[in-house]
C-alpha positions in Angstrom: 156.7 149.2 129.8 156.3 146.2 132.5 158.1 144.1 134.5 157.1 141.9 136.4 159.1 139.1 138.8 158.9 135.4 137.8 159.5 132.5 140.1 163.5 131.7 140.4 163.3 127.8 141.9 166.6 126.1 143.1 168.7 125.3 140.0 168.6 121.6 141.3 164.7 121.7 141.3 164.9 123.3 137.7 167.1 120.2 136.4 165.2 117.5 137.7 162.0 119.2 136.8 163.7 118.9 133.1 165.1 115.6 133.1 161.7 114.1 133.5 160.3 115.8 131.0 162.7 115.3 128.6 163.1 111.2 129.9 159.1 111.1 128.1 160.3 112.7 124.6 163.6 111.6 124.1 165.1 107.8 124.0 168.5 109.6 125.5 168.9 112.6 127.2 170.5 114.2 130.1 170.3 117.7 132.2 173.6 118.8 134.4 174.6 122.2 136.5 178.1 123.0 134.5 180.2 126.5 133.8 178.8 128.1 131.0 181.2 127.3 127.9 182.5 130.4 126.1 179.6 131.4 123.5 181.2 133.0 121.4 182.2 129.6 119.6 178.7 129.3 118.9 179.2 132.8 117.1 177.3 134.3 119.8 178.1 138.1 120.9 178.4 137.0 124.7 180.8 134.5 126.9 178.0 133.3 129.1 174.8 133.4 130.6 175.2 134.7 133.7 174.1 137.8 135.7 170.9 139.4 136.1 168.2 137.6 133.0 165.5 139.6 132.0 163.2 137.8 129.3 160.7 140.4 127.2 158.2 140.2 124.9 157.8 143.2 122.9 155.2 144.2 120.2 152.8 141.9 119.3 151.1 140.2 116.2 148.8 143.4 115.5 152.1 145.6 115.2 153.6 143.3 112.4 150.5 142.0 111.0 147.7 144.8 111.3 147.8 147.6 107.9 147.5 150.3 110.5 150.5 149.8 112.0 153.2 147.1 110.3 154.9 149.6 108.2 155.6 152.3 110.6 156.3 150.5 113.7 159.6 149.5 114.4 161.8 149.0 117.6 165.7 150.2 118.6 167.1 147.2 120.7 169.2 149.3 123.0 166.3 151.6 123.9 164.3 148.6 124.7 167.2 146.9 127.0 167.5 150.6 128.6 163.8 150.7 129.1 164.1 148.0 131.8 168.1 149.3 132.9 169.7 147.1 130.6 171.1 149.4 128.1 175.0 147.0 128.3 173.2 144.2 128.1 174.1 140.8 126.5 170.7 140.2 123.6 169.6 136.7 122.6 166.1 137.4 120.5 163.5 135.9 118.1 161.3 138.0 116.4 160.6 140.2 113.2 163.1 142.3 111.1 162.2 145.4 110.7 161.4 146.1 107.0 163.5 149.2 106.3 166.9 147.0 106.9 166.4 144.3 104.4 165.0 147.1 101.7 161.6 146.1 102.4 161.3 142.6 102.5 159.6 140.7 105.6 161.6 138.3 107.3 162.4 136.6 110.4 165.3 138.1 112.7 167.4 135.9 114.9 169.5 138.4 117.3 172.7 138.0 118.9 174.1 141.2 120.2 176.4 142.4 122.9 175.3 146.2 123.8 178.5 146.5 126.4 181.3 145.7 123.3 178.5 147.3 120.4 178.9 143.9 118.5 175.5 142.7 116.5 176.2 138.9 114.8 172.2 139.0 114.6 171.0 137.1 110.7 167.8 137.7 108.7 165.9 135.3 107.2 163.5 136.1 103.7 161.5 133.9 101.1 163.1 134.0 97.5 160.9 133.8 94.8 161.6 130.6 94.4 160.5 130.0 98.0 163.8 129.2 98.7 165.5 130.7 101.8 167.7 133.4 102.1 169.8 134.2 105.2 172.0 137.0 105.5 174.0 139.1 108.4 171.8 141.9 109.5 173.9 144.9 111.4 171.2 147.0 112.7 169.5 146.8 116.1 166.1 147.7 114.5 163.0 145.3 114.5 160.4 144.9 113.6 156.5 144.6 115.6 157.1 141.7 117.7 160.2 139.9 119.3 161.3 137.9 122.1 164.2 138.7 124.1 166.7 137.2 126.4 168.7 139.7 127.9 171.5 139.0 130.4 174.9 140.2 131.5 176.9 137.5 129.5 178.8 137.0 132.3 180.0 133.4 133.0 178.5 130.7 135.2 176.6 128.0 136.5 173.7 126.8 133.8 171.9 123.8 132.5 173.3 121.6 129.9 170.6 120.1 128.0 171.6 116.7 125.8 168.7 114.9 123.6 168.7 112.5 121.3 166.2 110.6 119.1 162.6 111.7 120.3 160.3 109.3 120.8 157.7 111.1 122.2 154.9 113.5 120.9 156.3 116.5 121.6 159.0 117.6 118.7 159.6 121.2 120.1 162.9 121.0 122.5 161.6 124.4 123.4 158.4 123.2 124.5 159.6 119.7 126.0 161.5 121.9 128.4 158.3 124.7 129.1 156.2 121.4 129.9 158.9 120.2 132.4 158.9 123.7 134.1 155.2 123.5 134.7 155.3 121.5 137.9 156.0 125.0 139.0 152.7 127.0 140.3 154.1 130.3 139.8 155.5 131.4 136.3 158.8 130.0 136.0 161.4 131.7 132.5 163.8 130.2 130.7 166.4 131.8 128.2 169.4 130.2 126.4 170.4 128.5 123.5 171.0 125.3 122.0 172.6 123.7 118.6 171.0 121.1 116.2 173.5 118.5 116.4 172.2 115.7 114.2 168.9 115.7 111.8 166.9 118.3 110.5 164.2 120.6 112.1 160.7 121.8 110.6 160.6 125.9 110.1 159.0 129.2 108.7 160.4 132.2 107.3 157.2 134.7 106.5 156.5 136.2 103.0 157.0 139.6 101.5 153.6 141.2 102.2 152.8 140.8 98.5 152.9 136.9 98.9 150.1 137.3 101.6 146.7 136.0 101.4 144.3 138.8 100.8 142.7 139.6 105.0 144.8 137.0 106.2 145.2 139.0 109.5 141.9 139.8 111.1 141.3 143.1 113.2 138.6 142.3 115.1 139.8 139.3 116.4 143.5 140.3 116.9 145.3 137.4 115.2 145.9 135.4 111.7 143.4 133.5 110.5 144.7 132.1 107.5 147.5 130.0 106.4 150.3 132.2 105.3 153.8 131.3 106.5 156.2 129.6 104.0 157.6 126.0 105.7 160.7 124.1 105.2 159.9 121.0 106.1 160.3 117.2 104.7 163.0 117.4 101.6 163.2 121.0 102.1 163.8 120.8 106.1 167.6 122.8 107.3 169.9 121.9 109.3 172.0 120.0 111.1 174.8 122.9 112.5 172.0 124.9 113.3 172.3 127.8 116.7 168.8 128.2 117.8 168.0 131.0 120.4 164.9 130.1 122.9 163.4 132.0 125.6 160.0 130.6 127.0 157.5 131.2 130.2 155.5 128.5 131.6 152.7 131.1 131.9 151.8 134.9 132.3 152.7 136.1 135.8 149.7 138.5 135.6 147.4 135.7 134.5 146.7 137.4 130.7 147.0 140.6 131.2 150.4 141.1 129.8 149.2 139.8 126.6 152.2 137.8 126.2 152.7 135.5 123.1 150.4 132.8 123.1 152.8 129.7 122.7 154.7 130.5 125.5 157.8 130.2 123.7 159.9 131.9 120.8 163.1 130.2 119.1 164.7 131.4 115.7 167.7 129.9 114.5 170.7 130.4 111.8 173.7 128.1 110.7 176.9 128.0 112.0 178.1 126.5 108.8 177.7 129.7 106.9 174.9 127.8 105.1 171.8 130.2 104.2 169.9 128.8 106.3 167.9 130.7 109.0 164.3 131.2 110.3 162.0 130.3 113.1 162.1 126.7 114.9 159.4 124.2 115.0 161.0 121.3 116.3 162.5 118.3 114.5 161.4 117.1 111.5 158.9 115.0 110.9 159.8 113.1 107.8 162.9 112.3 108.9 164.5 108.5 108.2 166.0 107.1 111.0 169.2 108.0 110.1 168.7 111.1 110.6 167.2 111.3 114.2 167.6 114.1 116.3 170.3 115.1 118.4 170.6 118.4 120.6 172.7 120.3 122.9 172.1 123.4 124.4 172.7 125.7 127.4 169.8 127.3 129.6 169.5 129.9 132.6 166.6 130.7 135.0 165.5 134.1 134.3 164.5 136.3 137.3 162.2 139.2 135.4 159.7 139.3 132.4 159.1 142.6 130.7 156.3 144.0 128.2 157.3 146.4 126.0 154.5 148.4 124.0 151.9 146.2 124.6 149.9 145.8 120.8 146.7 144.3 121.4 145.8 147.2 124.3 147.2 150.2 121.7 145.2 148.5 119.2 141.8 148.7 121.9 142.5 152.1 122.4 142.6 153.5 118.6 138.8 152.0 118.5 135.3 154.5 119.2 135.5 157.5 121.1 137.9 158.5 124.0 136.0 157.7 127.2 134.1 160.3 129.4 135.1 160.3 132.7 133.6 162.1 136.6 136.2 162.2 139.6 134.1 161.7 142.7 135.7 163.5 145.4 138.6 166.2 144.0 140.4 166.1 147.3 144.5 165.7 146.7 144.1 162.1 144.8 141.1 163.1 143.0 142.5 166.1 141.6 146.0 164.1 140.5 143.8 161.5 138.5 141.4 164.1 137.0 143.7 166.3 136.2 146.3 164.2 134.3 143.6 162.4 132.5 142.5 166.2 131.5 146.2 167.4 130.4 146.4 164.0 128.0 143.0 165.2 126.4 140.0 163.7 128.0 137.1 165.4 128.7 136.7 165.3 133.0 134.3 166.9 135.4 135.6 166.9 139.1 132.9 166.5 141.8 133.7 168.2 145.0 131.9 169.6 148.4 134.3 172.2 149.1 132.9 174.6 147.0 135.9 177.2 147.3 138.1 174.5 145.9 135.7 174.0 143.2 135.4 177.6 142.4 139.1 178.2 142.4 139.5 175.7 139.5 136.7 177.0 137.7 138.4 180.3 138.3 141.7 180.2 137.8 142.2 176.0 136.6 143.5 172.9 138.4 147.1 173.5 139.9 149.1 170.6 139.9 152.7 171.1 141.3 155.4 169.4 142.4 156.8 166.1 140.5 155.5 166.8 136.5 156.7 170.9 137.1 153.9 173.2 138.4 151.0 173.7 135.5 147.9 175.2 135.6 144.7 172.9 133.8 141.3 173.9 132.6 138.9 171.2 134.3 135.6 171.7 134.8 134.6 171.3 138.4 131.3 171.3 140.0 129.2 170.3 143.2 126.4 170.2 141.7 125.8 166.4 141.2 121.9 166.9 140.1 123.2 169.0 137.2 125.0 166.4 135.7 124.6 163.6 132.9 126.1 160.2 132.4 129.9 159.3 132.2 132.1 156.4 130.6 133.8 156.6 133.9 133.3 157.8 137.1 136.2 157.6 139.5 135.6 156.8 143.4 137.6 158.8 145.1 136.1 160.0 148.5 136.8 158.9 151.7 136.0 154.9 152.6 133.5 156.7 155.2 131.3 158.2 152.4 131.6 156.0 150.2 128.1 154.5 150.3 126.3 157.7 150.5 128.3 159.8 147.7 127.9 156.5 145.3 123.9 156.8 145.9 123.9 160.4 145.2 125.4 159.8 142.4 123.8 157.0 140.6 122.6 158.9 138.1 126.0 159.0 136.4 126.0 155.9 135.7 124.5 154.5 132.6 124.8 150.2 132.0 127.7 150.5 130.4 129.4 152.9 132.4 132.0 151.6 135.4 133.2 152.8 138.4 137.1 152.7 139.8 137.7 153.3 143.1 141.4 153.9 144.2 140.3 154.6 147.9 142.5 153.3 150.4 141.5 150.3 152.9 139.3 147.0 152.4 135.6 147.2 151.5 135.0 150.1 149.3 134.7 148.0 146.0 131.9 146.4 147.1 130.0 148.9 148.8 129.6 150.3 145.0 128.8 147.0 143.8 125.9 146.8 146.1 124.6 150.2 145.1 125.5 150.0 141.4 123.7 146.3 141.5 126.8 144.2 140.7 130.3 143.5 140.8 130.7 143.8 136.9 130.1 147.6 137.0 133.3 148.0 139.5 136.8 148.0 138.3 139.0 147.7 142.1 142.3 150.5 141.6 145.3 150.2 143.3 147.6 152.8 143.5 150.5 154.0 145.2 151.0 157.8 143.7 151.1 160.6 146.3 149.4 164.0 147.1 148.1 166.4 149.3 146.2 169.8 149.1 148.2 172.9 149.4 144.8 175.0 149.0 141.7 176.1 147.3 142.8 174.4 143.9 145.9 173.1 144.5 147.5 169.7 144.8 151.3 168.9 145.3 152.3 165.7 143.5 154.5 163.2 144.8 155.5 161.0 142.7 154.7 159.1 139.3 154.5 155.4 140.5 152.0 153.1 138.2 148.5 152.9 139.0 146.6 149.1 139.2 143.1 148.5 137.4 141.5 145.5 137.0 138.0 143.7 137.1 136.0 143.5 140.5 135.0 139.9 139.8 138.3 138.8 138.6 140.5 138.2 135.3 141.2 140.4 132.4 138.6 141.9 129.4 139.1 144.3 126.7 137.4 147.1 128.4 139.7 146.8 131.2 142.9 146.7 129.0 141.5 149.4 126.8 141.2 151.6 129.9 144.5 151.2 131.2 146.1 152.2 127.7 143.8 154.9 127.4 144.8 156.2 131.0 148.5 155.4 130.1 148.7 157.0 127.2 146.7 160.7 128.7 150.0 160.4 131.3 148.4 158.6 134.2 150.2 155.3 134.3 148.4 152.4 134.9 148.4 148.4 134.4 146.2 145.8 133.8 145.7 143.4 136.6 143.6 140.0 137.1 143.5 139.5 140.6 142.7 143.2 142.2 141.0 141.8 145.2 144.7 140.7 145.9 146.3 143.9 144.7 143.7 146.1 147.2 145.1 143.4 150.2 148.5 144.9 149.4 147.4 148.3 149.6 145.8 147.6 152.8 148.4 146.2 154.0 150.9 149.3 152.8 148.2 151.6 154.4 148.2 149.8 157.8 151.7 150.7 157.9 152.3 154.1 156.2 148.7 155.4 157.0 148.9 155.7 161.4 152.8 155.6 161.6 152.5 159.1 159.6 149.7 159.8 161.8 151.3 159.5 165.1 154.4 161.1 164.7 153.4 164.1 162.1 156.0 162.7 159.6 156.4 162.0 155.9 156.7 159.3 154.5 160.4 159.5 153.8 161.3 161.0 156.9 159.8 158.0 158.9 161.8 155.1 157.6 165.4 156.8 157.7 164.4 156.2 161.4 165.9 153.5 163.6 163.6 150.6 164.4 161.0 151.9 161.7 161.1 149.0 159.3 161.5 146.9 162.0 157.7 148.2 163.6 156.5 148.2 160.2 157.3 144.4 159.5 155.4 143.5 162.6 152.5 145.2 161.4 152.9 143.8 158.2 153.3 140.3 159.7 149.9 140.3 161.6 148.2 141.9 158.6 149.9 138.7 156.3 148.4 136.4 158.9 145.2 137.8 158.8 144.8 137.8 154.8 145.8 134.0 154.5 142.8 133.7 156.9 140.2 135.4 154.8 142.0 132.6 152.0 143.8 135.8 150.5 147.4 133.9 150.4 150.3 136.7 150.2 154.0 136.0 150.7 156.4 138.2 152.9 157.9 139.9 149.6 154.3 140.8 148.2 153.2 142.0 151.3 156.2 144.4 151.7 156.1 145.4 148.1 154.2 148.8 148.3 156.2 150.1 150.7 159.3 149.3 149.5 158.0 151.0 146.3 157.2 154.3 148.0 160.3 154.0 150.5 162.4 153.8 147.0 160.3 156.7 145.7 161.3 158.8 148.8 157.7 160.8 149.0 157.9 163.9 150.9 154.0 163.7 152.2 152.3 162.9 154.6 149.7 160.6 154.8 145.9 161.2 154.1 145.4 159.5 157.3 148.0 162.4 158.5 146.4 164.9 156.5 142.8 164.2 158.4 144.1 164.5 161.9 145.9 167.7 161.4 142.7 169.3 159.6 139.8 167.4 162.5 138.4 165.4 159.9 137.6 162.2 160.9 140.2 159.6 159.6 139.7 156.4 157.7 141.3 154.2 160.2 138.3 152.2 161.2 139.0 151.0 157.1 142.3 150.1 157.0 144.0 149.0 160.6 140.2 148.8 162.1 139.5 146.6 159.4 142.6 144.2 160.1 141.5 144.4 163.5 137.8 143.0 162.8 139.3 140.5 160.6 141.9 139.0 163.0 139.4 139.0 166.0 136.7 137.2 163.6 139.4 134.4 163.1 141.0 134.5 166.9 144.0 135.8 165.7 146.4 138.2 167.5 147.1 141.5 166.2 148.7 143.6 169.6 150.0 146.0 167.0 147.5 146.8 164.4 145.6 147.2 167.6 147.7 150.0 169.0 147.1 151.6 165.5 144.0 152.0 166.2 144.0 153.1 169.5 146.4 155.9 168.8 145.0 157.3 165.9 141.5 157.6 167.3 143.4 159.1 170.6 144.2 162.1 168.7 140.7 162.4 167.1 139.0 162.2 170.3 140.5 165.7 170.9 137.8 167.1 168.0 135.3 164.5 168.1 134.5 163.9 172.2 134.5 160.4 171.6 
């Protein structure tokens, strides 16, 4: 499961954003900030809108569509809502039924449930022989492999009242007349609500039983449908008016396609309030209609603040293809050892490259010990520092220090075959393309971001931390299969981890988490949760955090306040009882990596004529204490 935040404008932006788009469809319509009328006249489960909105998109099209999956995969609605802690949630949804309710028919579920009060007035929609459509109450919070969700509070107040009347425009989608107003947004911007088909009749699909399909109508390779196979109502057969359509839609994917979301952008089902059996999903007015009949809506909308993925289908669906993926951990030190051995425990095959060879002989020995968050285990992982000895891997994990990067990534060259590609979850700026240049390329280097924690507690040992998820994504920028398959793979062998499109900007966040967490640890000996109980500890870290903001937006790497905090408000909320590496270095006379992370800052803001007075005195103290071991 994902969540990720989505842009919440001013409810005043929203509505004028709105109004002009719907003044280019619609000969009359209107957008105003009113108290959310009680729903349940609309024979909704809910009073209002209001409270905390989370939209989701769960499933996909290769969970209800693909044989290998659509007649075993199937979703509880109140594990879902708990998944992303709303398990009393208020549940407006469009998606799939799931098969075993409606004895084995397909259909097309429009949900309306309250899981607070444990009502469900949710309706199913199925194809008759006779292609006629059937709609009918459906009790159980069960679906099928994909649906859209709206989830709220239902509490009352403020939302959007949305009037139009008689389009005149292109666009015959109310849904997507108001997704094309949000757009003037640059950030991804959610709506959720619902809205009622006063006057006219809309266009609409209900799918098939399976046995009315088109023979490989659904194509695997390419992850979608390919032929026609939806049954329409449309022209003399189109429904409504007294229709309740539920809508949630995203003006784009906050993680720029790596969420997979659904490719319209939008999902709205409807039934009648009538009592007529009439149900299914909505296309937008209906084309054939006489004037007469023109269209007339009203409907009620809120902002949402959060989009979540839940069981992403097209990444399972990379992962069940070829053979589970070798993979070398370069440098076993604490992180090293928590990556290789979780990927080892969920059953892939890993070799651990170390120079400590009483480390390495100890897990050969006796196993890998992980201990601490996951309960104490012991692993069998083979372990080695002989690098000459070894062949090629799918994957080879960079995870020495940012000082050796360059010369452990030559020594180990032969690893790598063309296909193979390196991940590097090292702390600080620079490491990802130090391996490009040795590798010969930025497409043979995934950047890693990741906030778990460790440390060695001996010869074969490592404490874990905590079980945050783990960042992956492509060096060069935006999202591919092998990336996705990855991250599922990794996900699924208990090692959390996400798809992401920008990691350049991801690592600046980390950088900018170490140059806080990494010398504050340092300097005073402390963990990390033991440092920011402290008075005035958030307060030095913001200024660090400010200078380091000011430098990124130089370099063109634009990251707000909030983004720039949110590692450590992530480990702060974890409450991680180590120290950091940085920490760990000092105590042990290792040299540190701070000439990578707050040295690094340093360079940057001097380059540009920037300030840093803090970042500086990072730096300063940190290689202080060295200079104790090193003489310089």
């Amino acid at each position: 499961m994902r969540v990720e935040p989505l842009f919440v404008p001013e409810m005043e932006e929203v509505r004028k954003a709105l109004i002009t788009s719907l003044s280019e469809d619609y000969r009359e319509s209107s957008v105003e900030v009113v108290d959310c009328p009680d729903l349940t006249t609309w024979k909704l489960c809910q009073k209002g809108l209001g409270g905390k909105g989370t939209l989701v998109d769960v499933g996909g099209e290769p969970f209800n569509h693909d044989a290998f999956y659509n007649k075993k995969v199937k979703f509880d609605i109140s594990k879902v809502c708990a998944s992303f802690n709303q398990e009393k949630g208020a549940v407006l949804g469009a998606g799939a039924c799931c098969a075993d309710v409606i004895d084995g028919h397909w259909g097309e579920l429009t949900v309306t449930a309250n899981l607070a009060d444990g009502s469900n007035g949710s309706v199913s929609a199925r194809v008759l022989e006779d292609k006629k459509c059937c709609a009918e109450k459906y009790d159980s919070l069960l679906h099928g492999g994909l649906m859209n969700l709206h989830v709220t509070e239902g509490l009352p107040g403020k939302v959007l009242r949305v009037r139009a009347k008689a389009r005149v425009g292109e666009q015959r989608s109310l849904a997507q007349t108001l997704r094309r107003g949000l757009q003037v947004f640059p950030k991804a911007v959610g709506l959720g609500g619902t809205f009622k088909v006063l006057q006219g009749k809309v266009k609409s699909h209900v799918n098939p039983d399976q046995c009315a399909l088109p023979e490989n109508y659904y194509s695997v390779e390419e992850l979608k449908c390919t032929k026609p196979f939806l049954q329409f109502y449309e022209g003399k057969d189109a429904l409504g008016p007294d229709l309740v359509c539920i809508s949630s839609l995203w003006t784009k994917d906050p993680t720029d396609g790596a969420m997979h979301l659904r490719n319209s952008g939008e999902h709205t089902h409807f039934f009648s309030l009538s009592g007529k059996s009439e149900a299914g999903h909505y296309h937008g007015d209906d084309p054939t209609a006489e004037p007469s009949q023109e269209i007339e809506y009203e409907g009620y909308f809120v902002v949402a603040s959060e989009l979540a993925r839940v069981r992403d289908a097209v990444t399972e669906r990379w992962s069940d293809w070829g053979e589970k993926p070798t993979v070398a951990v370069l440098g076993a030190g604490a992180m090293g050892c928590l990556f290789g051995g979780l990927l080892a425990e969920g059953g892939l095959e890993v070799t651990l490259i170390d120079k400590w060879q009483e480390h390495v002989d100890n897990i050969n020995k006796d196993g890998l010990k992980l201990v601490g968050v996951g309960g104490d285990r012991s692993l069998k992982v083979k372990a080695t520092t002989d690098l000459k000895g070894l062949g090629t891997f799918d994957i080879i994990i960079v995870q020495c220090k940012a000082t050796d990067t360059r010369s452990a990534v030559e020594d180990a060259k032969h690893l790598f075959r063309p296909d193979s590609v390196a991940i590097s979850f090292q702390n600080g700026l620079g490491n990802e393309d130090v391996i490009a240049e040795v590798l010969g390329g930025a497409d043979r280097v995934f950047g890693g971001q990741t906030l778990q924690g460790a440390n060695i507690e001996g010869p074969g040992v490592s404490r874990i931390h905590t079980n945050l998820a783990s960042y992956i994504g492509e060096w060069n920028g935006g999202t591919s299969q092998r990336c996705g398959r990855i991250a599922r793979i990794f996900s699924a062998a208990g090692l959390p981890t996400l798809e992401d499109a920008d990691m350049k900007r991801k690592i600046w966040m980390k950088a900018i988490y170490n140059c806080v967490v990494s010398p504050l640890s340092t300097i005073t000996n402390l963990t990390h949760k033991d440092i920011y109980c402290r008075q005035d500890s958030i307060a030095v870290a913001n200024l660090i955090i400010k200078e380091a903001l000011a430098v990124a937006a130089a370099e063109g790497m634009v990251i707000t306040e909030q983004e720039g905090r949110e590692c450590l408000d992530k480990v702060i909320a974890s409450k991680q009882a180590n120290k950091s590496s940085m920490c760990n270095d000092i105590l042990a006379k290792r040299r540190s990596e701070i000439d990578f992370i707050n040295g690094r800052i340093l360079a940057l803001a001097d380059k540009h004529g920037i300030d840093a007075p803090l970042n500086r005195t990072m730096v300063f103290a940190v290689k202080a204490i060295e200079s104790h071991y090193t003489g310089e």
